[in-house]
C-alpha positions as CSV (number, residue, x, y, z in Angstrom):
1,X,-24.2,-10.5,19.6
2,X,-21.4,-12.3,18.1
3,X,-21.2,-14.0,14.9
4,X,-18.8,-16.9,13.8
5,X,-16.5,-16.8,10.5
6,X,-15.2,-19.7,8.8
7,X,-11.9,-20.5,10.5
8,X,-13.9,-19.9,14.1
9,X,-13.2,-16.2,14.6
10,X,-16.2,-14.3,16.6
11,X,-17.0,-11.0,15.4
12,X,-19.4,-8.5,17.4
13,X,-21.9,-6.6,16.3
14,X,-25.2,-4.9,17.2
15,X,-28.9,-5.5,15.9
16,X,-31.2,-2.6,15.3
17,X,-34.9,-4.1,14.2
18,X,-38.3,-2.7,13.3
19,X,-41.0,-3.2,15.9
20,X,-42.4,-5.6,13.6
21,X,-43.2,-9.7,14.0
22,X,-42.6,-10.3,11.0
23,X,-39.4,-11.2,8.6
24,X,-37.4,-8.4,6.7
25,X,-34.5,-7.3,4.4
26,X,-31.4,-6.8,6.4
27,X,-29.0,-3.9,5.9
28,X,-24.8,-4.2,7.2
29,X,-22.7,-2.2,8.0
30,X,-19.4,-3.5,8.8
31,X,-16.6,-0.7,10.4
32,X,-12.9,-0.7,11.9
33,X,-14.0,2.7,13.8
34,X,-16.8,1.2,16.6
35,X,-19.8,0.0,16.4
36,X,-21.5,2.2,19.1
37,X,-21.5,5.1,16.8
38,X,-24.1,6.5,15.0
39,X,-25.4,3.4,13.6
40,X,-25.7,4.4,10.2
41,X,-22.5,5.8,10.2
42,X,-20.9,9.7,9.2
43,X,-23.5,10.1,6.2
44,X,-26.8,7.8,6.3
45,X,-29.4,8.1,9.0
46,X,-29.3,4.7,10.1
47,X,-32.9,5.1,12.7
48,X,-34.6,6.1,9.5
49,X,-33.3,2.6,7.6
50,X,-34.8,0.4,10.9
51,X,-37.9,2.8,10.6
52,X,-38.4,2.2,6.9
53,X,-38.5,-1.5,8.1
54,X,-35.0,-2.8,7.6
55,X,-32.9,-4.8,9.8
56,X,-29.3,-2.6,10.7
57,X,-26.7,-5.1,11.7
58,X,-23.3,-3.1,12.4
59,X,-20.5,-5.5,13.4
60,X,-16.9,-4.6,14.4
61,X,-14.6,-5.8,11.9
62,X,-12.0,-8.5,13.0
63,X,-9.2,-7.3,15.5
64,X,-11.3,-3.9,16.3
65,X,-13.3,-3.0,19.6
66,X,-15.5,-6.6,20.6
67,X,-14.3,-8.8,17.6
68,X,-12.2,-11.1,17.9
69,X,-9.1,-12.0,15.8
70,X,-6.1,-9.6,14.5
71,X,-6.7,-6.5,12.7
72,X,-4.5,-6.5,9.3
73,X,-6.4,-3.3,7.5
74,X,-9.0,-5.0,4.4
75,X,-6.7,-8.5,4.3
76,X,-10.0,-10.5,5.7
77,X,-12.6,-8.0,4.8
78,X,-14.1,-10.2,1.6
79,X,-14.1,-13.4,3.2
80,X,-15.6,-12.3,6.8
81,X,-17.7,-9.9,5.4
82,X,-19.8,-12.3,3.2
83,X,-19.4,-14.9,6.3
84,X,-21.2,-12.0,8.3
85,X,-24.3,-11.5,5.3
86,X,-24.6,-15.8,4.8
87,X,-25.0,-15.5,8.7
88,X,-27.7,-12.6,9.2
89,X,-29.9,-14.1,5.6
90,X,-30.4,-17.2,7.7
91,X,-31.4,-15.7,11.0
92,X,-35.3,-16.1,12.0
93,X,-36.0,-12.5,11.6
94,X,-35.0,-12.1,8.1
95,X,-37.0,-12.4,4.6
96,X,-33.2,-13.5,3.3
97,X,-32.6,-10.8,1.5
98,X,-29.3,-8.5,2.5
99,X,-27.7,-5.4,1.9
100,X,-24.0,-3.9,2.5
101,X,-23.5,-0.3,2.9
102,X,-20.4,2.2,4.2
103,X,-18.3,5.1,4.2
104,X,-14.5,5.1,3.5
105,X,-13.3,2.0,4.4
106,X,-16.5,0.6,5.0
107,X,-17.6,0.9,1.2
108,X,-14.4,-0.9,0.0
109,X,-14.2,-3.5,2.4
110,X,-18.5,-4.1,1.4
111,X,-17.4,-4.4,-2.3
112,X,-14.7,-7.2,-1.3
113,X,-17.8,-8.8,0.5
114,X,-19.9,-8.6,-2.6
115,X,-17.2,-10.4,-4.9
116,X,-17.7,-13.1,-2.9
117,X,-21.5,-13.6,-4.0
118,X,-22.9,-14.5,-0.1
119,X,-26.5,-15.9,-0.7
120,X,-29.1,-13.2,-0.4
121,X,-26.8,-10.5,-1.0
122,X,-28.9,-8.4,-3.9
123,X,-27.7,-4.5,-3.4
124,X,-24.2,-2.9,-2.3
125,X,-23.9,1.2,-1.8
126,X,-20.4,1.9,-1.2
127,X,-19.8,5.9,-0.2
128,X,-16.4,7.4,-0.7
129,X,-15.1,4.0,-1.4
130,X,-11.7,3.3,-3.4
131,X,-10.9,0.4,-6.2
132,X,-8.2,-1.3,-4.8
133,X,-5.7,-1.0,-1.8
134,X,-2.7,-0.4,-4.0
135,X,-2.8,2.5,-6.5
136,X,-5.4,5.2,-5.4
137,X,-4.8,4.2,-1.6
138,X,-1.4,3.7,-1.1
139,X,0.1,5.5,-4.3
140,X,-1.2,7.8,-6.6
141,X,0.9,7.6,-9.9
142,X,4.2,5.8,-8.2
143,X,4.2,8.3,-5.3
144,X,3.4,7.2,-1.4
145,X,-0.3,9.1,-0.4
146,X,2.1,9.9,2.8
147,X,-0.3,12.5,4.2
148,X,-2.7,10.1,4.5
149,X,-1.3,7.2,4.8
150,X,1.2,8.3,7.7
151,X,-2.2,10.3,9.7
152,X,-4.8,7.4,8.8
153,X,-2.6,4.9,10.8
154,X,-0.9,6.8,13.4
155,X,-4.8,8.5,14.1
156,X,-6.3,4.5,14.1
157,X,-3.9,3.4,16.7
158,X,-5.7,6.0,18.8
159,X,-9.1,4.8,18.9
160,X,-10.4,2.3,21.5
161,X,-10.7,-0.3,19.0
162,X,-7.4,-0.6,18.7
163,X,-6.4,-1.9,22.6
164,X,-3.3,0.3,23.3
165,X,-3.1,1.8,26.5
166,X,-0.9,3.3,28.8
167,X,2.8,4.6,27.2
168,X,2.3,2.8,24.2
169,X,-0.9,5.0,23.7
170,X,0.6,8.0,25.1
171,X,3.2,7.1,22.1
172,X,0.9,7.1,19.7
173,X,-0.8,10.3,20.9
174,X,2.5,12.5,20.6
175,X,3.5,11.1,17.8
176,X,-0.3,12.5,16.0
177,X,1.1,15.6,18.0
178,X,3.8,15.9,16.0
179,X,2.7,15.1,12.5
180,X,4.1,17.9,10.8
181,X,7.7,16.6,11.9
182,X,7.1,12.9,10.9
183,X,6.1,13.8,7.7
184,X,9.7,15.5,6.9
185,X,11.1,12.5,8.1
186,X,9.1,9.8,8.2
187,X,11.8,7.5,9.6
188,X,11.4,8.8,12.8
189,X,8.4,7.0,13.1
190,X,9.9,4.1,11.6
191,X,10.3,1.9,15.2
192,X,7.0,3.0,16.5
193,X,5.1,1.7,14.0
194,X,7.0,-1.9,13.2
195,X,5.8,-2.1,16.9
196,X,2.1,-1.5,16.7
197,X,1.1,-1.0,12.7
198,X,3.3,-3.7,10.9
199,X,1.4,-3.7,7.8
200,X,2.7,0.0,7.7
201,X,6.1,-1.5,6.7
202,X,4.3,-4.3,4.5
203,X,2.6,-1.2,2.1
204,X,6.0,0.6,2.2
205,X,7.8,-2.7,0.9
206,X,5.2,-3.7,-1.9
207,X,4.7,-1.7,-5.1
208,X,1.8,-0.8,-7.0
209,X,0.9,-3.9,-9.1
210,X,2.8,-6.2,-6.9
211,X,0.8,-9.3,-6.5
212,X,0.4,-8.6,-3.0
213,X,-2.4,-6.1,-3.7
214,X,-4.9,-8.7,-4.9
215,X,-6.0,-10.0,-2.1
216,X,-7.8,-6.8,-1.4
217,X,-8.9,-5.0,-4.6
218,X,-12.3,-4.5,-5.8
219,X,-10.7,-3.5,-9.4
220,X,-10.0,-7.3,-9.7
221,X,-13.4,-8.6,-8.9
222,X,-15.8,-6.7,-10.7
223,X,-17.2,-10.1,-12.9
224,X,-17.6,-11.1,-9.7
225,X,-20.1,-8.5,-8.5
226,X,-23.0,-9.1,-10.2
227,X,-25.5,-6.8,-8.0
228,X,-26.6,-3.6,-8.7
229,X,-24.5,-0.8,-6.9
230,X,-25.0,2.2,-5.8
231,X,-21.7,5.0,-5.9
232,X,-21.4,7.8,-3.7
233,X,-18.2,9.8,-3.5
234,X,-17.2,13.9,-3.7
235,X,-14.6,15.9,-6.5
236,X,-12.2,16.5,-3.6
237,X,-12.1,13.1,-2.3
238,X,-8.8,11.3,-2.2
239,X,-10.4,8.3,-3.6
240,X,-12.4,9.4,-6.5
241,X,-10.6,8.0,-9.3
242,X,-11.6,4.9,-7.7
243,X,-15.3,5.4,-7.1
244,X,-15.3,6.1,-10.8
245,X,-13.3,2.9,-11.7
246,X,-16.1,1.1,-9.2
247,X,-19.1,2.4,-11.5
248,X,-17.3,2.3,-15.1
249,X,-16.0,-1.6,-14.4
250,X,-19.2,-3.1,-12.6
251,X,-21.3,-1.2,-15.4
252,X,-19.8,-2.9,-18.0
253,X,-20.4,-6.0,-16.7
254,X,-24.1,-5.3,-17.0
255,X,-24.8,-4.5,-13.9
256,X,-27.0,-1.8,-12.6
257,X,-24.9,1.0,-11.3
258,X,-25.4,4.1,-10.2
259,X,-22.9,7.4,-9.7
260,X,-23.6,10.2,-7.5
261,X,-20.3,12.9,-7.4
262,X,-20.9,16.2,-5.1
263,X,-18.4,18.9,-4.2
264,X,-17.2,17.1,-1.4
265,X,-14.1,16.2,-0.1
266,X,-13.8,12.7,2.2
267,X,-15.0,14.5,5.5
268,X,-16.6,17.9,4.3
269,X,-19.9,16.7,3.2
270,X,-22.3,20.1,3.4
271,X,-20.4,21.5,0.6
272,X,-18.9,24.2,2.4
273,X,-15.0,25.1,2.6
274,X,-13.3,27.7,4.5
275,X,-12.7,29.3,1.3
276,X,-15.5,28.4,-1.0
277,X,-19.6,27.6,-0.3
278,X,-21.2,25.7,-3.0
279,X,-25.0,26.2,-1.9
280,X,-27.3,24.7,0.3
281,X,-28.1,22.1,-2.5
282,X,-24.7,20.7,-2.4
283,X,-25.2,19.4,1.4
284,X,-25.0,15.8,1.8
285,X,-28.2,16.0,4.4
286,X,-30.1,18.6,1.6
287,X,-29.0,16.3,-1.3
288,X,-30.6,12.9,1.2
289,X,-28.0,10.9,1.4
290,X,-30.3,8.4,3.8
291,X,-33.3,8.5,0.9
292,X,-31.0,7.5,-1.8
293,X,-29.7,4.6,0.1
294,X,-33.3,3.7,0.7
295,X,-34.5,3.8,-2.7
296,X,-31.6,1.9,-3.7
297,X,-32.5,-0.6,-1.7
298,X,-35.7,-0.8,-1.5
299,X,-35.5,-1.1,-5.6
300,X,-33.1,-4.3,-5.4
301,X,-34.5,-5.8,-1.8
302,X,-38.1,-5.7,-2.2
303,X,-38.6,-5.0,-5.7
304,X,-40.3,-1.3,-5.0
305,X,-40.2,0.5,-8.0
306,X,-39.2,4.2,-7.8
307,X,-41.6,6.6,-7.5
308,X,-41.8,8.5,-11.3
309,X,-39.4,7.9,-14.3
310,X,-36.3,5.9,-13.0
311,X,-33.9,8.5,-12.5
312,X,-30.6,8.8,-15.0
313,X,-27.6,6.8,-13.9
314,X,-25.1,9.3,-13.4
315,X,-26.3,12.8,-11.1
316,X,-22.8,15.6,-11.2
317,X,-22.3,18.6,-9.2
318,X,-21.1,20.8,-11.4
319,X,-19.1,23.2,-9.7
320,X,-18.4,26.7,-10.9
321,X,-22.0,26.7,-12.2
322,X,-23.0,25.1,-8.4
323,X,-26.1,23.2,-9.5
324,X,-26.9,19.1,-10.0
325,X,-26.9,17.7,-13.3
326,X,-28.0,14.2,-14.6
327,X,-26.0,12.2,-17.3
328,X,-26.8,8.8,-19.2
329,X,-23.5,7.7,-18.1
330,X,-19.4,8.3,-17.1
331,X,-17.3,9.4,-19.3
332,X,-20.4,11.6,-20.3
333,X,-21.7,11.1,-23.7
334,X,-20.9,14.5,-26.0
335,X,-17.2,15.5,-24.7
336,X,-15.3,16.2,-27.1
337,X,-10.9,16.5,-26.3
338,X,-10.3,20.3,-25.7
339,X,-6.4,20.9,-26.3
340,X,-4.8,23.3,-24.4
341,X,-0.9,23.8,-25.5
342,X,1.8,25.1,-23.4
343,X,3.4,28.3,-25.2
344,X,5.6,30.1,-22.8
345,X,3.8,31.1,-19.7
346,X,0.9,30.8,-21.9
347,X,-2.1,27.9,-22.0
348,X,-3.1,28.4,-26.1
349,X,-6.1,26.6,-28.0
350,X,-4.9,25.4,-31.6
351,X,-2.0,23.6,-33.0
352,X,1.1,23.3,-30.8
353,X,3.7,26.2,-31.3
354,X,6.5,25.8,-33.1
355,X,8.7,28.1,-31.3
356,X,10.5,25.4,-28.5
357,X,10.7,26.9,-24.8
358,X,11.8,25.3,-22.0
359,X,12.2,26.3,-18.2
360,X,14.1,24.8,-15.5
361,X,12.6,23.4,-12.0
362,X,14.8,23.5,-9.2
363,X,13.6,20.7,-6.1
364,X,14.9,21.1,-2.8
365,X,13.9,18.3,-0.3
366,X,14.6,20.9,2.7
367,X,11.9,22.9,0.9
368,X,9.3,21.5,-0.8
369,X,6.3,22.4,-2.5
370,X,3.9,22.8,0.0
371,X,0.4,20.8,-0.3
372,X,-2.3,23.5,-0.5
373,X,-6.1,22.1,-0.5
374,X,-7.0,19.1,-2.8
375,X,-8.0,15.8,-2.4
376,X,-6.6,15.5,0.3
377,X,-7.3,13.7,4.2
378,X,-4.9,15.6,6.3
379,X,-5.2,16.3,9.9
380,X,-7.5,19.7,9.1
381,X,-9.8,17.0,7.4
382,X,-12.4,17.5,9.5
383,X,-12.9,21.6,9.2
384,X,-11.5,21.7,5.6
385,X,-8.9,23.1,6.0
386,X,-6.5,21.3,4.6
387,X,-8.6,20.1,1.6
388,X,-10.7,21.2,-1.2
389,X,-11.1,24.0,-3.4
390,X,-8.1,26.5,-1.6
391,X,-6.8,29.6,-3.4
392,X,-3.3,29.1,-5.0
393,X,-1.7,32.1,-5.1
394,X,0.4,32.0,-2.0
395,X,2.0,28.4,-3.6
396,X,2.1,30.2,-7.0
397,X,4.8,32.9,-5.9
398,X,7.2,30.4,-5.7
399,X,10.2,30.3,-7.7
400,X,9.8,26.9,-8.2
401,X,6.0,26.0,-9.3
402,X,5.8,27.2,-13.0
403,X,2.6,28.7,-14.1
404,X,0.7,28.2,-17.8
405,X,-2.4,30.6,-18.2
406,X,-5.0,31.0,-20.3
407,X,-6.5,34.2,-21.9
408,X,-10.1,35.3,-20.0
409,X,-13.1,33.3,-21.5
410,X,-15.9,34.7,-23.5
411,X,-17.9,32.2,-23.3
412,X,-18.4,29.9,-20.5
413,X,-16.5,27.0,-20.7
414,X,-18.3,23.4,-19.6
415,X,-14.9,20.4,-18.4
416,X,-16.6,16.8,-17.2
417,X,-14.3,13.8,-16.9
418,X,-11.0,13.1,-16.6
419,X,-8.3,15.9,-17.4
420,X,-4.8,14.9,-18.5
421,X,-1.4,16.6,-18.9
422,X,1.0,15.2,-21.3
423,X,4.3,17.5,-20.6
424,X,8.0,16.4,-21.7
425,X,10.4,16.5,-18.8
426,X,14.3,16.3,-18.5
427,X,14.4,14.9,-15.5
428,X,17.6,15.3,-13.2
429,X,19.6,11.9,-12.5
430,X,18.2,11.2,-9.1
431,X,14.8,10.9,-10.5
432,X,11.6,13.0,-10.3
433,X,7.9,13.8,-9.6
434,X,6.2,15.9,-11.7
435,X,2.7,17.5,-10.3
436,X,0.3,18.9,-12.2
437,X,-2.6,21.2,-11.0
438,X,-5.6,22.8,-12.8
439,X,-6.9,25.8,-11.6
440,X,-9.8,28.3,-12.3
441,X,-8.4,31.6,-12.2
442,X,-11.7,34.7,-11.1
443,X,-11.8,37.5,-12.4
444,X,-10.4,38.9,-8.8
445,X,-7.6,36.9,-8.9
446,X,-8.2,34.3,-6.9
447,X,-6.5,30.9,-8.0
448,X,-9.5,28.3,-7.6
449,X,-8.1,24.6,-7.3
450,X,-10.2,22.0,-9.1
451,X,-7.8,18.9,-9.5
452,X,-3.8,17.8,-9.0
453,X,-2.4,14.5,-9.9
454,X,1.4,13.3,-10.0
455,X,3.9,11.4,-11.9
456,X,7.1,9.8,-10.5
457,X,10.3,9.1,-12.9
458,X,12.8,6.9,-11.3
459,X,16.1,7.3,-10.7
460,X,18.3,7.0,-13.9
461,X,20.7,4.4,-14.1
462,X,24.1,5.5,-13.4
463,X,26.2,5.7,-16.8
464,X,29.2,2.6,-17.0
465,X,32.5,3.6,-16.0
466,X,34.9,3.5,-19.4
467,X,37.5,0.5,-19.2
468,X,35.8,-0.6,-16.0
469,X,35.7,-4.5,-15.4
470,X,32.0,-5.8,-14.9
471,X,31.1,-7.8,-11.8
472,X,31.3,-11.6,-12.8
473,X,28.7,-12.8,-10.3
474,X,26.3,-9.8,-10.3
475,X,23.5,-10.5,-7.9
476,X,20.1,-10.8,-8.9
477,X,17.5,-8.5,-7.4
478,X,15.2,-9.8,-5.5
479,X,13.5,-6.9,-4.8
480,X,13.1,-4.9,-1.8
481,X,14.0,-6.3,1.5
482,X,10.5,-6.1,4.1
483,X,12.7,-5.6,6.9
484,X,14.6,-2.6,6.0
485,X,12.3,0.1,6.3
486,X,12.7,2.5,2.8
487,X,11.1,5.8,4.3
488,X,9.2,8.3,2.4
489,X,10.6,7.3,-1.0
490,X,9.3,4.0,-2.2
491,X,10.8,1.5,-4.4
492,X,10.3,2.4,-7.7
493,X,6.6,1.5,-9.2
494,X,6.1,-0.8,-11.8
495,X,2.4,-1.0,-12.0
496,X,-0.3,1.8,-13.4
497,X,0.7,4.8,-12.9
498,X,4.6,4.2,-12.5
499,X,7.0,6.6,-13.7
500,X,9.3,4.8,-16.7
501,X,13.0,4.9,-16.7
502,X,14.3,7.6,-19.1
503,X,16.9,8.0,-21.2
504,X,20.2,9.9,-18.9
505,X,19.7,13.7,-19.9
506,X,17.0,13.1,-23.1
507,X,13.3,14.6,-22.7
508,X,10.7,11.9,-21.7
509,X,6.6,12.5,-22.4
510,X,5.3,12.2,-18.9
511,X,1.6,11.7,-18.1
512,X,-0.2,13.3,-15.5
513,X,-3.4,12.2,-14.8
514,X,-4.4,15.6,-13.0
515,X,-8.0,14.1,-12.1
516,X,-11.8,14.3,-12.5
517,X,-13.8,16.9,-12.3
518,X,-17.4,18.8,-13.7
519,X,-17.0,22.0,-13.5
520,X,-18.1,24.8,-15.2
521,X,-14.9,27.9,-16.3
522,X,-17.6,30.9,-16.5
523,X,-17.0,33.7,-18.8
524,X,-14.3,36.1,-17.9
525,X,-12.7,33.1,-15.9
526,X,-8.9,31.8,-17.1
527,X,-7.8,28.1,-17.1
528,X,-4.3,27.6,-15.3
529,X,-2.1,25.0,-14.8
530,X,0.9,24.5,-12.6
531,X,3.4,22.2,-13.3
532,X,5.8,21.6,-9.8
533,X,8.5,18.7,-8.6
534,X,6.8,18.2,-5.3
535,X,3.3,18.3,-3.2
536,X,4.4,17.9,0.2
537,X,3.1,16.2,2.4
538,X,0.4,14.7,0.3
539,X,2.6,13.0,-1.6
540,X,6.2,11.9,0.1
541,X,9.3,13.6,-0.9
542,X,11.3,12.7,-4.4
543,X,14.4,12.5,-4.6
544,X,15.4,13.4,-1.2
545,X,18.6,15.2,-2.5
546,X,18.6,18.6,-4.6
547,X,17.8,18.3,-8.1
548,X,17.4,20.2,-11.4
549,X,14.2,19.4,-14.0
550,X,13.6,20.8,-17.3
551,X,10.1,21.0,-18.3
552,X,10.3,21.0,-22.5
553,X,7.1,23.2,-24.9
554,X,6.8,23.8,-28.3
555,X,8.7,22.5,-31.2
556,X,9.1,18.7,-30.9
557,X,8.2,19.0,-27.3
558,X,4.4,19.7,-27.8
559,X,3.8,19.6,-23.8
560,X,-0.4,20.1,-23.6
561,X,-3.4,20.0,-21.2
562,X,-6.2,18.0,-22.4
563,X,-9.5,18.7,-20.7
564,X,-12.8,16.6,-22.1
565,X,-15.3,19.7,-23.3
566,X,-19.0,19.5,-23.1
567,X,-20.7,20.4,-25.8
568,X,-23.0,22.8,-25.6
569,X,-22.4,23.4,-21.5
């Protein structure tokens, strides 16, 4: 069938119905990757949703397989997707009641519907969903998501939705081929994509915070949502920190929300890695992922209260001790700031050292840190093996990824919420990025990552020239020109997250906001963190010439990790 938007546009999409006469709720799903799917999509049995006696309306967003329009990714998602729920509450078959559901890119694009308040919208459950299209999307902490980013839209261009065809498809297809080359030099794939993904160029062009962003940022809308929401997301997805911002910021609005984290990345959902198996009871399909969609809904749609006590807001997988956990809320109630202090190679409990210590990082763009699991979407997404919980040893031989340890534990040790490192950096002249990563060291060895996050410093301005004579008509910047294409290194950001200017050759405090995670150090385990200038390709290259970093502890440079303790486990 095809349904009208507001400036005419006819978007297609498919009904599923109960064998029933009668009226009833509606559920939509609205997706860029084909209707003609699995209706339910990657995670939620959509049969059982029309069995259980809901409606399933899954349309094709604008631009993609049978819609009509241009596709420009999430830049009509609000105003077509509450077009698309006003237009299903009034067909003959429904009671008027809707809700919006979706994974990835769904989720996100259902919470820009839901800020629009469409009549007879009552429930939203977006599932590995982020909080905005800028930072947590695009960037993480001033640094391009290149790995991603560059995969996500070359890999779209492949799918039938998209209309290429002949070379311009074969195009696309070798340059997916030949990701590993694009993403040391992304320019290469510069003219291919100004010709068939110009929005590519658009991201490059805007930074983080840039008014641009607003038009598509859930982050900015939350007063607007004012209907209980259901969060789903995993500790290794890349857009975690923005599920969580989802559920803090519609929570404190008074709405009812709900957070369900699992040891998941964003396409490993049966919570098994190449390298790690959390248990059966950290599948997706063992956990239900269908039944708490359904009891979500059928709370908010038809008033059905659950079955038993209403169940705690937040449920955790905490990993390490690999079981489910329920929580009155995130951050959790009883953490308490657990400060570990970087003392030579050493991670130390207590006051910071006195004794000052400093090493020296030296970043080669021809050689990079390499990325090594995470949360990451890479092309080994879909067997894990480029994501998640992966041992990092073989990284940690390298001369330039500094290690800070912690003595074995004799007690086990319980981490939920967000972990920060605050570290003091030199940073050379041509600017830097400074990674963090925490790791749980086994008693075998084996180098367990939990969470990495990244800073990026810009470039420092260049000291004046004695007796030289300044410009007299200096040109004012107006910022970075959309049609020259800047490459993997993005203009400096200026929004959350950005890296400051520092003083030319003085330490700065730098912030590294390594991630979220629950997870349980057991006893003989040791904490580690690794402090690096690069994690490549998740994160594009900075600066692209060699440079020299000095990473300050101790004395007046009391560099620390600061990870939010449980009390009592």
């Amino acid at each position: 069938m095809k349904i009208p938007v507001r400036d005419g546009v006819l978007l297609s999409a498919d009904l599923y119905r109960p064998d029933t006469a009668g009226e009833v709720p509606v559920l939509i799903r609205r997706t860029p990757y084909g209707k003609a799917g699995s209706p339910g999509g990657a995670s939620v049995d959509g049969l059982r949703l029309v069995r259980s006696g809901y409606a399933l309306l899954v349309q094709d967003v604008r631009g993609r397989f049978a819609s009509g329009g241009t596709f420009e990714p999430y830049w009509n998602e609000a105003r077509d997707g509450a077009d698309t729920v006003a237009w299903a509450v009034r067909q003959p078959w429904c009671d008027g009641s809707a809700g919006l559901f979706g994974r990835s890119y769904e989720g996100m694009a259902a919470l820009l519907a839901a800020a629009e308040r469409p009549p007879g919208l009552r429930a939203v459950a977006p599932h590995v969903a982020g909080s905005g299209f800028d930072e947590g999307w695009t960037r993480q902490g001033g640094a391009l998501q290149l790995g991603f980013l560059l995969y996500w839209v070359l890999y779209d261009l492949l799918l039938d939705g998209a209309g290429l065809s002949g070379p311009e498809l074969a195009e696309v297809a070798g340059a997916v081929d030949r990701i590993d080359e694009l993403y040391r030099d992304p320019d290469a794939a510069a003219d291919l994509l100004d010709r068939l993904a110009p929005y590519y160029r658009e991201w490059l062009a805007h930074p983080t915070g840039h008014p641009y962003w607003k038009r598509a940022a859930p982050r900015d809308a939350y007063a607007d949502i004012g209907i209980p929401v259901l969060n789903l997301t995993g500790w290794y997805d890349l857009f975690l920190a923005g599920a969580l911002e989802n559920y803090r910021g519609i929570r404190e609005q008074g709405v009812d929300t709900r957070l369900v984290v699992g040891p998941w990345s964003h396409c490993v959902t049966g919570g098994t890695f190449p390298q790690r198996r959390y248990g059966l009871a950290a599948d997706e399909q063992r956990l239900d992922v269908t039944g708490l969609h359904l009891d979500h809904f059928d709370r908010h749609l038809r008033g059905r209260p659950a079955a038993g006590p209403a169940p705690e807001p937040v449920r955790l997988f905490l990993t390490g001790a690999d079981e489910w956990r329920a929580f009155p809320d995130w951050p959790v109630p009883g953490t308490d700031a657990y400060v570990l202090h970087l003392d030579g190679r050493r991670l130390v409990a207590g006051p910071a050292p006195e004794a000052p210590g400093s090493d020296v990082i030296r970043h080669d763009p021809a050689d990079p840190v390499p990325t090594a699991g995470g949360a990451t979407a890479l092309p080994g997404q879909f067997t894990g093996g480029d994501c998640g919980p992966l041992d990092q040893r073989e990284v940690e031989r390298r001369d330039d990824v500094l290690c800070f340890t912690g003595a074995p534990l004799t007690a086990p040790l319980t981490v939920v919420g967000d972990t920060v490192l605050t570290v003091y950096v030199t940073p050379d002249a041509a600017g830097a990025d400074v990674t963090g990563k925490l790791v749980d060291v086994w008693p075998d060895g084996r180098a367990e990552l939990l969470c990495d996050g990244i800073h990026r410093l810009a470039p420092q301005p260049a000291a004046p020239v004695p007796g030289a004579t300044p410009d007299p008509d200096p040109k004012p910047d107006t910022g970075p020109d959309p049609k020259a294409h800047t490459g993997p290194d993005p203009v400096p950001d200026t929004g959350p997250g950005a890296g400051g200017m520092p003083a030319p050759g003085r330490p700065t405090e730098v912030t590294v906001r390594l991630g979220a995670i629950g997870h349980v150090f057991r006893t003989g385990h040791r904490v580690r963190l690794e402090v690096a200038a690069a994690n490549t390709p998740r994160f594009d290259v900075h600066p692209r010439v060699v440079a020299h970093h000095t990473v300050h502890h101790g004395g007046a440079h009391p560099s620390h990790l600061l990870l939010p303790r449980l009390a009592g486990g």
